[in-house]
C-alpha positions in Angstrom: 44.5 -15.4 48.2 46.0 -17.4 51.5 49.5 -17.8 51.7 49.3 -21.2 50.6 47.9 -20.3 47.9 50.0 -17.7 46.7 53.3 -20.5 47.5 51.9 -22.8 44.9 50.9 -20.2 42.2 54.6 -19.0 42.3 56.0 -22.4 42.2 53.6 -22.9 39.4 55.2 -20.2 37.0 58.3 -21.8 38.2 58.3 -24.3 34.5 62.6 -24.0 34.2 64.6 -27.3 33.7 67.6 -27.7 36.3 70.9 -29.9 35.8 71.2 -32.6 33.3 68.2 -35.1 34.5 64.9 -35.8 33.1 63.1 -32.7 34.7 60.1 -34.5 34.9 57.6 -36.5 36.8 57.6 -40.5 36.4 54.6 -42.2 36.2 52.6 -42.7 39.3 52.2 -46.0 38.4 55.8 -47.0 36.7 56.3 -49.5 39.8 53.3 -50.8 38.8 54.0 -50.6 34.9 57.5 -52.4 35.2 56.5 -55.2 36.9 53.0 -55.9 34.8 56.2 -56.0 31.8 57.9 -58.1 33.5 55.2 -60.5 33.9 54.6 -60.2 30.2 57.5 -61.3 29.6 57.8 -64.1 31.6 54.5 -65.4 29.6 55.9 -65.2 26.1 53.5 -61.8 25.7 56.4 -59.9 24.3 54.6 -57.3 22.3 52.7 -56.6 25.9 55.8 -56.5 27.6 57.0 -53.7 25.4 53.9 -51.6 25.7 54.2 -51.7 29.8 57.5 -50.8 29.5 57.3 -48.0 27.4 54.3 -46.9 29.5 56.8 -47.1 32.9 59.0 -44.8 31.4 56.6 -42.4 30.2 57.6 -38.7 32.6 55.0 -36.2 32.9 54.9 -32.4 33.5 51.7 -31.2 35.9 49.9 -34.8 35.2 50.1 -33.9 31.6 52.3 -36.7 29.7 55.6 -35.5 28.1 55.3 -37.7 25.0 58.6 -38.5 25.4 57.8 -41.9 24.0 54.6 -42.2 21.4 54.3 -45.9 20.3 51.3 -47.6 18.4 50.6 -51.4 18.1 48.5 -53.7 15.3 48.2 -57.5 16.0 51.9 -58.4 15.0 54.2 -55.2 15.3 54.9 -52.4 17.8 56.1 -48.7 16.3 57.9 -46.9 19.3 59.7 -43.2 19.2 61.7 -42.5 21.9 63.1 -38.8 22.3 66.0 -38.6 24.2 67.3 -34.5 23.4 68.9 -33.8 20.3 68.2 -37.9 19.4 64.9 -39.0 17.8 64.9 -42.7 18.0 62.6 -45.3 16.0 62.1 -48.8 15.7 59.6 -51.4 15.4 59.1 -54.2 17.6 58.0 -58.0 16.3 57.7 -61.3 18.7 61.0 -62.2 17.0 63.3 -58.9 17.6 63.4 -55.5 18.2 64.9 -52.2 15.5 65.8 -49.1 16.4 68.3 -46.4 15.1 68.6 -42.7 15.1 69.7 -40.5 12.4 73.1 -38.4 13.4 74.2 -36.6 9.9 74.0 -37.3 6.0 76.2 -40.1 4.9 77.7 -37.3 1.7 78.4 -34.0 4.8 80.8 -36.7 6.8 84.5 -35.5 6.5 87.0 -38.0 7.5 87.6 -36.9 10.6 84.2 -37.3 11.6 84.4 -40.9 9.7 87.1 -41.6 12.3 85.3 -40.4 15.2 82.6 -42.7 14.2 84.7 -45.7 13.9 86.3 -44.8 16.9 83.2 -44.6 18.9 81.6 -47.7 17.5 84.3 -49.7 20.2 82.9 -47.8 23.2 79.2 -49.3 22.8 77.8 -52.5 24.3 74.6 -53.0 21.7 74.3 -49.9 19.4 76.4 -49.9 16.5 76.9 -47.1 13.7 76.4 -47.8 9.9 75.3 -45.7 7.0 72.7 -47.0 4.9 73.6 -44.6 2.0 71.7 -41.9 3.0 72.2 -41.6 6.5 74.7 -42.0 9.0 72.8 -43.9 12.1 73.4 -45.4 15.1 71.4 -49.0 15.3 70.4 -51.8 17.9 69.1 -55.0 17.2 67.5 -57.4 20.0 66.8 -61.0 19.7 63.5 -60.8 21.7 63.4 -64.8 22.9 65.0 -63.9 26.2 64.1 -60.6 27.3 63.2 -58.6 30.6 62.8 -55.1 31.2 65.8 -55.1 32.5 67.3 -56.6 29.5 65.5 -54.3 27.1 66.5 -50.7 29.6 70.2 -51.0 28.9 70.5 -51.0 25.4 67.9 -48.6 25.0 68.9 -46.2 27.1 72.9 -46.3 25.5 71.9 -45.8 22.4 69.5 -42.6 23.3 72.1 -41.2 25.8 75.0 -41.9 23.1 73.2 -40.5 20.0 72.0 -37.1 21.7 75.8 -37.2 23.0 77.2 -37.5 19.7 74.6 -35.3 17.8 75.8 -32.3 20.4 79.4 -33.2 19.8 79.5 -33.4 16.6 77.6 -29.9 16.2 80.6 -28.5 18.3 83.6 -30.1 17.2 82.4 -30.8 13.1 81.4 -27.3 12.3 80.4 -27.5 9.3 78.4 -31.1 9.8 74.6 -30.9 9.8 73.4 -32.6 12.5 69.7 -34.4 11.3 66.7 -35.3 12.9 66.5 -32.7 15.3 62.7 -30.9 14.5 61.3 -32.4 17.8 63.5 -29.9 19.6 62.9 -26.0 19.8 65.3 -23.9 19.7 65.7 -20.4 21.2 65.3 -18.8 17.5 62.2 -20.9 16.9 58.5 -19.3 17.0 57.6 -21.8 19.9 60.8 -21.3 22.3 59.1 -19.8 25.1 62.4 -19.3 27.4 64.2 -16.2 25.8 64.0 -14.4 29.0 65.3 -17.1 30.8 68.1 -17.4 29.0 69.3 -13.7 29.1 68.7 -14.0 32.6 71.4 -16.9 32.3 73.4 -14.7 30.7 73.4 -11.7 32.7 73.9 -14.3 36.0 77.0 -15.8 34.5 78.6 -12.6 33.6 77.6 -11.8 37.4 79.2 -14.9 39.0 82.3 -14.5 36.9 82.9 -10.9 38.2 82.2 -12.6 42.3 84.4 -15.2 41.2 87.7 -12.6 40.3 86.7 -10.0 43.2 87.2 -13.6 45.6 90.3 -14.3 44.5 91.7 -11.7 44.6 91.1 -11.7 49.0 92.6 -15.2 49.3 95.7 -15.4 51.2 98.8 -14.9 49.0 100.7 -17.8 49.8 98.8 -21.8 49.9 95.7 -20.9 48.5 95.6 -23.4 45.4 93.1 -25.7 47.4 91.0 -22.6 47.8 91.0 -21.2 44.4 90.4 -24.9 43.4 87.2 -25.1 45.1 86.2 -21.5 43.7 86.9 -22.4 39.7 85.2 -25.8 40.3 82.3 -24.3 41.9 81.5 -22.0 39.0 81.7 -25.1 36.3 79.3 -26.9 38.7 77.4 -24.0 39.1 76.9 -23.0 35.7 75.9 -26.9 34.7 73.1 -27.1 37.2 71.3 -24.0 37.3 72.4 -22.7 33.6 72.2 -26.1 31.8 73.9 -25.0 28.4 74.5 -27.5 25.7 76.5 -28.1 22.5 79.6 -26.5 22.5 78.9 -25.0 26.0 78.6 -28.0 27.9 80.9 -29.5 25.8 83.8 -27.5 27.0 82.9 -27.5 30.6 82.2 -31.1 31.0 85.8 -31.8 29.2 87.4 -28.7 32.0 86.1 -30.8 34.7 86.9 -34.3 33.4 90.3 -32.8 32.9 90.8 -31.6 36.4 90.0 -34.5 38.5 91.9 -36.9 35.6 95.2 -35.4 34.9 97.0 -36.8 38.3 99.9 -35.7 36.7 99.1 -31.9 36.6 99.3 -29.9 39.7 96.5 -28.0 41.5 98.4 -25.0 40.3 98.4 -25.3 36.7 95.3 -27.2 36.5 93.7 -23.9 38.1 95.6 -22.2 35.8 93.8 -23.8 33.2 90.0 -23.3 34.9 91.0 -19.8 35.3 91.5 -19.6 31.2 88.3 -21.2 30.8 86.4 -19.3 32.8 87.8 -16.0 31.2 87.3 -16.8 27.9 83.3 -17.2 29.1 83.7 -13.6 30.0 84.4 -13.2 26.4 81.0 -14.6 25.1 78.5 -12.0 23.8 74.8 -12.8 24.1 74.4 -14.0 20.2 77.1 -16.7 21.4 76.1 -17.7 24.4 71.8 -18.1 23.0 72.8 -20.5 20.5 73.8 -23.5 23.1 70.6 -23.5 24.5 67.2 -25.2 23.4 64.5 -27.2 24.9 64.1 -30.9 24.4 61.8 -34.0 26.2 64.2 -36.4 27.8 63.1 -40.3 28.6 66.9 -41.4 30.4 68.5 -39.6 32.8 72.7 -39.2 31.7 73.8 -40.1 35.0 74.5 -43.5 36.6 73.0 -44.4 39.5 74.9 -44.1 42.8 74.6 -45.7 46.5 73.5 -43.4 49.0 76.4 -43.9 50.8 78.7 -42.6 48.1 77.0 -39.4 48.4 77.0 -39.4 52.4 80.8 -40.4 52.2 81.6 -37.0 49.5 79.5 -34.7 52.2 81.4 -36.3 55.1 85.1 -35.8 53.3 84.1 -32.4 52.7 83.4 -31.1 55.8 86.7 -32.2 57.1 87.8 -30.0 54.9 85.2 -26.8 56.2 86.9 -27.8 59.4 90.4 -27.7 58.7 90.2 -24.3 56.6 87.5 -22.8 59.6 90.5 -23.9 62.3 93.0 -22.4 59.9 91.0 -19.2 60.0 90.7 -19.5 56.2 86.6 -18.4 56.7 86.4 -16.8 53.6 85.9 -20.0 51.3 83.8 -22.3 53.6 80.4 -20.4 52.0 81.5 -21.6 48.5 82.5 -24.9 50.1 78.7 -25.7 51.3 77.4 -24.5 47.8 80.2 -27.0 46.2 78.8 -29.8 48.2 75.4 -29.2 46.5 76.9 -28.7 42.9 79.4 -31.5 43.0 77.2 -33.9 44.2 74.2 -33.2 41.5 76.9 -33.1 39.1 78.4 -36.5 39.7 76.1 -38.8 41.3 72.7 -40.2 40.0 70.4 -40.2 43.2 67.0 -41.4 43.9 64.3 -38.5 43.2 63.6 -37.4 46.5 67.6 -37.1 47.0 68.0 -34.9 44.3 65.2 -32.8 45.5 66.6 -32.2 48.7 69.5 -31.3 47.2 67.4 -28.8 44.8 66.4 -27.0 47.9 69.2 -26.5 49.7 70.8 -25.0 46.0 66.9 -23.1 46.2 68.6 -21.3 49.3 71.9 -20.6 48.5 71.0 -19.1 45.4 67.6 -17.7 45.5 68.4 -14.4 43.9 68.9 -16.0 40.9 65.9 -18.3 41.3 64.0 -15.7 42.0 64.9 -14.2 38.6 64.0 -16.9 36.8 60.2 -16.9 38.5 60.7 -19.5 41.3 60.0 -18.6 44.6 62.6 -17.1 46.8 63.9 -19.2 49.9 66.4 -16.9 51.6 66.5 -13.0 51.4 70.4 -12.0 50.7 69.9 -8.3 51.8 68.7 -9.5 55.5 70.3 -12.5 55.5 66.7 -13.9 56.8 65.3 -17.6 55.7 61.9 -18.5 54.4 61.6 -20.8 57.4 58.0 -21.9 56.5 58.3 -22.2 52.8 61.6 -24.3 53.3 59.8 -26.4 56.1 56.9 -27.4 54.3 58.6 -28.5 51.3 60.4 -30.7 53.4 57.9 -32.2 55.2 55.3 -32.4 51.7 58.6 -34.6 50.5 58.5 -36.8 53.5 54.8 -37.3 53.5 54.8 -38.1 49.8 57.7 -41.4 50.3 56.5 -42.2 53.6 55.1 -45.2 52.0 58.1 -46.0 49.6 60.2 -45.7 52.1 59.1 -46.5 55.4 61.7 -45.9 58.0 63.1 -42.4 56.4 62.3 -39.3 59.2 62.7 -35.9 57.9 62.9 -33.5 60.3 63.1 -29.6 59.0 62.6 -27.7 62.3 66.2 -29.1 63.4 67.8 -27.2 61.1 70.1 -24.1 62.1 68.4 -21.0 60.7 71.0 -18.6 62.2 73.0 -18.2 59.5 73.6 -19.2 56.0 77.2 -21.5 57.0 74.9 -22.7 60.0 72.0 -23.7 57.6 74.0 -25.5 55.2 75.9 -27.3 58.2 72.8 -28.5 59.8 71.3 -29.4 56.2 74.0 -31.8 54.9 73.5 -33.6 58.9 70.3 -34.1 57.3 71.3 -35.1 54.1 73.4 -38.0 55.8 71.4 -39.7 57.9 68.3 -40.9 55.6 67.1 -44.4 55.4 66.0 -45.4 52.2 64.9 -48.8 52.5 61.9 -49.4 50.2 58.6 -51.2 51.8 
């Protein structure tokens, strides 16, 4: 077996989901797809224009499609089932108007508390709607189909997915005694067919690693004016944790509303709002394994959660924090600027909704910063810790393979991996974000 070889039959075994995106491949031919519906449309052939679109967003895994939406047609009506997570949705499709809904819970298991969240949520939607048609509680959308586009039909479609696998997860963490419904398509980790228990006690074990790291750092910052840095350190683990970890229900549900907390409450200070963090991330400590399994399963996913962002929005973040790596560097504060670089990475795959070749770049960099733990979980390993000694090649080619493969999407975007500083890890991750910030991505 060549080298080559033996690269892609590790990546190969390398089938785990990162982050909160689709995880997927998109059709080869979705460009293609999307503009066949749109020309559908345009010529009154609705029922066509449906199919296209559903095909566009059809994601694959190794060529092989997900079946993350199944649909079948006769001469007047279109059945479609979209799976978005913990959300199953259905509808039919006529030339006059388009139905779908997702079942949440049973109409008799709602309390009044949940009726209230329900209510309360109903003014937060733009097209969906919740109702209960005596049997079911269910989140609905209804489209007048006389004016349509793709882009007409994306938007509702993707809230109500996103906002019924949102609900379904909080309500199975908040409503504990609420059976959430609909939710066969998924496996979970107790399931004959979950495949993944190693890779969750992997998780498991890496999180009760990071934790201990995380108390040993602290405790060597400065004693006086280090809230910025311990700031960095508790955020970093949240980030952390979401991306490579990617817990649900309850889980994710706590660490998303942590976050949303700290960057929202401008009234709190840093110091009691890493107070807070710190509480968090202690009471994680806490978690046995029986705990921590049950907030994980595996689910096909048809819209990604977050909204798109400009480039520039990312290249402005990466630019704002390296002030900061210089400020604590001149201050002799050296000690955080390695978690600094691997906050960049998290933050920023956390927060911003980037183009797929973005979000892969930023997946390699994370690749080398944490390869221990990817190596764990059967991917291949870009930096050796114990050495401190890159993967040059391996890290090279998969840049350059990225740049060959948009060359012709985007045609004035240069990628040049033998610029990068291999001398150390701080040096790497400098010399990578330069990278990261100067990209064209003008489409052909």
């Amino acid at each position: 077996m060549s080298w080559l070889d033996f690269f892609s039959s590790r990546e190969s075994s390398c089938n785990v989901s990162f982050g909160r995106g689709i995880n997927a491949d998109i059709s080869p031919k979705e460009e293609e797809l999307f503009y066949s519906s749109y020309e559908a449309f345009e010529k009154k052939n609705r029922l066509d224009g449906y199919e296209y679109f559903f095909r566009s967003l059809i994601n694959f895994s190794k060529d092989v499609s997900n079946e993350n939406i199944t649909f079948s047609r006769d001469e007047d009506t279109l059945h479609f089932t979209i799976l978005q997570g913990t959300a199953k949705v259905t509808g039919t499709i006529t030339k006059e108007a388009l139905y779908a809904e997702s079942n949440i819970v049973k109409s008799s298991s709602a309390t009044v508390a949940l009726k209230r969240y329900i209510l309360e949520r109903n003014y937060q939607f733009t097209y969906s709607n919740y109702f209960s048609d005596g049997e079911f509680i269910k989140l609905k959308l209804h489209q007048d189909n006389i004016i349509l586009s793709p882009q007409k039909i994306f938007f509702p479609l993707r809230e109500l997915a996103l906002n019924a696998d949102f609900d379904k997860e909080h309500i199975k963490s908040e409503f504990k005694d609420v059976v959430i419904e609909d939710i066969s398509h998924i496996q979970q980790i107790d399931s004959p067919d979950f495949t993944q228990k190693k890779e969750v006690q992997i998780k498991y074990d890496y999180l009760m690693k990071w934790i201990e790291e995380l108390e040993e750092k602290v405790l060597t910052l400065p004693s006086n004016d280090n809230s910025g840095m311990q700031s960095f350190l508790y955020l970093n683990i949240l980030f952390k944790i979401d991306y490579l970890l990617s817990p649900k229900f309850a889980f994710y549900q706590k660490l998303s509303k942590k976050v949303n907390e700290y960057f929202s409450n401008e009234n709190g200070t840093i110091e009691a709002k890493n107070e807070e963090m710190k509480r968090y991330v202690l009471s994680l400590k806490e978690m046995d394994f029986a705990a921590f399994k049950e907030n994980f399963y595996s689910a096909k996913y048809t819209f990604n959660p977050i909204e798109k962002s400009s480039y520039d929005d990312v290249v402005v973040f990466i630019a704002e924090s390296q002030k900061k790596i210089k400020w604590y560097k001149n201050n002799r504060y050296i000690q955080i600027i390695p978690t600094i670089y691997n906050y960049i990475a998290f933050y920023s795959l956390y927060n911003y909704g980037m183009n797929p070749l973005l979000h892969e770049l930023f997946h390699i960099l994370t690749k080398v910063q944490n390869s221990e733990f990817f190596a764990e979980m059967g991917c291949e390993a870009l930096y050796d810790a114990r050495t401190q000694s890159f993967m040059k090649k391996s890290i090279t080619n998969r840049i350059k393979k990225l740049a060959d493969d948009n060359a012709q999407k985007y045609k004035n975007l240069i990628l040049i991996p033998e610029e990068l500083n291999f001398a150390s890890m701080n040096e790497f991750c400098a010399s990578y974000y330069a990278m990261l910030k100067n990209l064209d991505f003008e489409e052909v």
